[in-house]
N, C-alpha and C positions, 0 to 999 in steps of 0.2 A: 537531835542526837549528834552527837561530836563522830568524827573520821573512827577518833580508837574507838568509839562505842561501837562503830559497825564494823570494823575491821575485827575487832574479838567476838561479834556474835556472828561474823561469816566463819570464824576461826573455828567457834564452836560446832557452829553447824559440820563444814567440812569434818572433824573430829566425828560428830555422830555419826556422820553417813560412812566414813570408810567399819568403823568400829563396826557396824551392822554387814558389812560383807563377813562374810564365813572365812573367808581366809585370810581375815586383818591378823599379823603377825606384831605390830608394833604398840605391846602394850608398853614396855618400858619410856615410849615418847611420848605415847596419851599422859602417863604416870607422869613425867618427870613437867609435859606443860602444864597440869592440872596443881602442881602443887607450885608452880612460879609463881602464880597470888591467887589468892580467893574467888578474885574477879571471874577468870578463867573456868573456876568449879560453878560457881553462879550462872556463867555463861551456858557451858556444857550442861548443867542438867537440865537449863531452861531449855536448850535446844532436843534434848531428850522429850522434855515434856512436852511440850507444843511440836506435834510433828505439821502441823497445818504447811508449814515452809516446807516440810521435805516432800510432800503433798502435791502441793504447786511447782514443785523443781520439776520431780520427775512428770506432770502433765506438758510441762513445755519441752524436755526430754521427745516424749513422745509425740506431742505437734510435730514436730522438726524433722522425727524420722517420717512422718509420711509427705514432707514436703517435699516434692520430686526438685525443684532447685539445690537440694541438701544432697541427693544420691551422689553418690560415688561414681564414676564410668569406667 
């Protein structure tokens, strides 16, 4: 996998994951990079459809919050 392959399937990713907060307000910019090339829409809907990746994000997410080196003082 080439740098761009992964740099637009993290792209897409990040896009999923804010899109799923309740109070994503930027549809006009999901809009406007989904339609910069195809690619982009290929991206995004695969990251829609395979959530396995956002799965594994938020388990390391939550690793990290109980690792008492992470707390805040």
């Amino acid at each position: 996998m080439t740098t761009h392959q992964t740099e637009l399937i993290e792209a897409a990713r990040l896009w999923a994951m804010r899109v799923a907060d309740p109070a994503f307000d930027a549809w006009d910019a999901l809009s406007a990079w989904l339609e910069t090339s195809p690619a982009h829409l290929a991206a995004y809907e695969a990251a829609v459809a395979d959530d396995e990746w956002a799965a594994a994000a938020l388990a390391k997410v939550d690793a990290t919050k109980d690792d008492p080196r992470r707390r805040r003082r």
